[in-house]
C-alpha positions as a Python dict, from the first residue, in 0.01 Angstrom:
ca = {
    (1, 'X'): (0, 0, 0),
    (2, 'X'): (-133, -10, -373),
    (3, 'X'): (18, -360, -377),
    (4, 'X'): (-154, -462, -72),
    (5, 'X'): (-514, -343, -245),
    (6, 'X'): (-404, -490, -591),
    (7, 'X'): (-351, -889, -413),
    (8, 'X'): (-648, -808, -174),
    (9, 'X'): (-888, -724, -523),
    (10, 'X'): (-711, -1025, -674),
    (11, 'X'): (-800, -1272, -399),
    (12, 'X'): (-1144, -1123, -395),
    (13, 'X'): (-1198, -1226, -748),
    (14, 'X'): (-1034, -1530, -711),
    (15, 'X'): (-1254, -1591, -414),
    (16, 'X'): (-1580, -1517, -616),
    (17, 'X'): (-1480, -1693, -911),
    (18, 'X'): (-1429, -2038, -697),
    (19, 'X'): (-1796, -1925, -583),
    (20, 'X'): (-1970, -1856, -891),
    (21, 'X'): (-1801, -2183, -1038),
    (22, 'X'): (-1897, -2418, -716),
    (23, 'X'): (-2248, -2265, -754),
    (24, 'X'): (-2243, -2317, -1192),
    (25, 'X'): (-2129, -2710, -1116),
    (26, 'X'): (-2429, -2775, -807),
    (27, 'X'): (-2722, -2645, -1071),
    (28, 'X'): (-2585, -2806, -1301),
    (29, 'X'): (-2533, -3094, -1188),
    (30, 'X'): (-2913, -3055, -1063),
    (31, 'X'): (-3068, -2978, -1369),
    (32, 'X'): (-2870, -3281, -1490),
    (33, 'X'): (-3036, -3565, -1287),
    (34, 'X'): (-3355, -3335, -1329),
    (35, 'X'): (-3355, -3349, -1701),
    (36, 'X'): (-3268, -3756, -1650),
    (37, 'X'): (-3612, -3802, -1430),
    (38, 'X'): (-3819, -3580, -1611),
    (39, 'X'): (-3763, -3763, -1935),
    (40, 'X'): (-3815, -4097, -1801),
    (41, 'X'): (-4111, -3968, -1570),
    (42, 'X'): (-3966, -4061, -1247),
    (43, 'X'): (-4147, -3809, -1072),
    (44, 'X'): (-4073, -3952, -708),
    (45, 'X'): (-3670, -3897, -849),
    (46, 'X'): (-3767, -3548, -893),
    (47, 'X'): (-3952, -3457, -596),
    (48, 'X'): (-3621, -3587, -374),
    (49, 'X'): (-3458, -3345, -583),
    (50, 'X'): (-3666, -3035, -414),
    (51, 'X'): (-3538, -2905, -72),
    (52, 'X'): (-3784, -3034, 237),
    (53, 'X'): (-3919, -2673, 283),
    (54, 'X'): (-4035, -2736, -102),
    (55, 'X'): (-4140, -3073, -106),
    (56, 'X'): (-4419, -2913, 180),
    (57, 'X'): (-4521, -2631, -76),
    (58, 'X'): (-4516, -2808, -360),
    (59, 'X'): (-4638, -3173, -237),
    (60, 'X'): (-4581, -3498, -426),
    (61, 'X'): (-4916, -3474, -591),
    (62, 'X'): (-4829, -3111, -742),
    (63, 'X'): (-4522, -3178, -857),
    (64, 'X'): (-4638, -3476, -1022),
    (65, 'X'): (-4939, -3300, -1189),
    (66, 'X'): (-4638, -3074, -1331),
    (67, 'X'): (-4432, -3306, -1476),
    (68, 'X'): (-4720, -3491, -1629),
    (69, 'X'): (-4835, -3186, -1780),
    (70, 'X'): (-4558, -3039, -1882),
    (71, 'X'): (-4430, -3377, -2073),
    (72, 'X'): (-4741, -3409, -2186),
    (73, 'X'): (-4755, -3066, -2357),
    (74, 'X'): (-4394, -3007, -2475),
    (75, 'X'): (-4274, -3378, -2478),
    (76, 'X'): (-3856, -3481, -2384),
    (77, 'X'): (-3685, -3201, -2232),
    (78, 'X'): (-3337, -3148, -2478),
    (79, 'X'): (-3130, -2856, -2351),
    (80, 'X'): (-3096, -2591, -2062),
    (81, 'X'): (-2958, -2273, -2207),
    (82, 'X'): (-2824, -2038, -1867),
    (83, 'X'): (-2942, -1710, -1952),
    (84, 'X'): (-2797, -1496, -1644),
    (85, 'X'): (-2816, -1537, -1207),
    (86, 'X'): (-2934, -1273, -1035),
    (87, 'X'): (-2900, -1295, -651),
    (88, 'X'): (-2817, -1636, -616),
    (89, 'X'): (-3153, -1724, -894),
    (90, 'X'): (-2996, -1843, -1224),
    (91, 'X'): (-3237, -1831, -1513),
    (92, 'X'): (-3250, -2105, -1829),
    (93, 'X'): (-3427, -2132, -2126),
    (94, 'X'): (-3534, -2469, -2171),
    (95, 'X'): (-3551, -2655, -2439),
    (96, 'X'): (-3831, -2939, -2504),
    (97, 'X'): (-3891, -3109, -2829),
    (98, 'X'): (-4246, -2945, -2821),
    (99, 'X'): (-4148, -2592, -2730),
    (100, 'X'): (-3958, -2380, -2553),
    (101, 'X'): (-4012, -2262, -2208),
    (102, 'X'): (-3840, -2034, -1945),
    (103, 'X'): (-3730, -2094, -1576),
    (104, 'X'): (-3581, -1955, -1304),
    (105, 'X'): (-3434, -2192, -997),
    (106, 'X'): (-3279, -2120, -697),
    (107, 'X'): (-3093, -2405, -500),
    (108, 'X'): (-2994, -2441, -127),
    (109, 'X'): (-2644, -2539, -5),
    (110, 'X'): (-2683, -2876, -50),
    (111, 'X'): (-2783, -2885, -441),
    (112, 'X'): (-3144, -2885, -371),
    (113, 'X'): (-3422, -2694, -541),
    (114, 'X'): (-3580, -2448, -314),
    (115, 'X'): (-3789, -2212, -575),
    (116, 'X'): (-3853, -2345, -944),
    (117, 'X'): (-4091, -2119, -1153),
    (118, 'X'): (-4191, -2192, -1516),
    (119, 'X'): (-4337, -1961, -1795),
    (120, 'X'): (-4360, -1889, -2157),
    (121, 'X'): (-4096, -1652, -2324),
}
């Protein structure tokens, strides 16, 4: 019986391992082409990187009057730094040749960003 609860434990950490690794590669892999488009200031690239549900909230005008601000303030974006995830949110510090800056994002299934919230440590 202890056997059966040690390989059921084991699988279950296996299991969320896979998880939390599939999840790690998705954001960043997200933050990757996000970091790409914000630094040449393809803001269209970036709003097709926001989940539709988003893109209604946040509108192609307002995330363009983001981007534009935010490059305009703090310049080339150089670095995430993951800080910790908490429920499914993972948290960065961000690193711009002007400043530094932190976020939280949360992503849907398919890679793309559903909340994105900005502020200064």
């Amino acid at each position: 019986m202890q056997l059966i609860h040690h390989t059921l434990l084991l699988f279950a950490v296996l299991m969320t391992s896979t998880l939390v690794a599939q999840n790690t590669a998705a954001y960043e892999s997200t933050l990757q082409k996000f970091q790409e488009h914000f630094n040449a200031q393809e803001t269209d690239a970036i709003f097709e990187l926001y989940s539709t549900q988003a893109q209604e909230e946040m509108t192609k005008e307002g995330i363009t009057q983001f981007v534009k601000g935010c490059y305009g303030q703090f310049g080339n974006l150089k670095e995430f730094i993951f800080i910790e995830e908490v429920e499914n949110v993972y948290s960065y510090s961000i690193l711009f040749e002007k400043g530094t800056l932190l976020m939280d994002i949360q992503l849907a299934p398919d890679g793309k960003i559903t909340t994105i919230q900005l502020q200064e440590p």
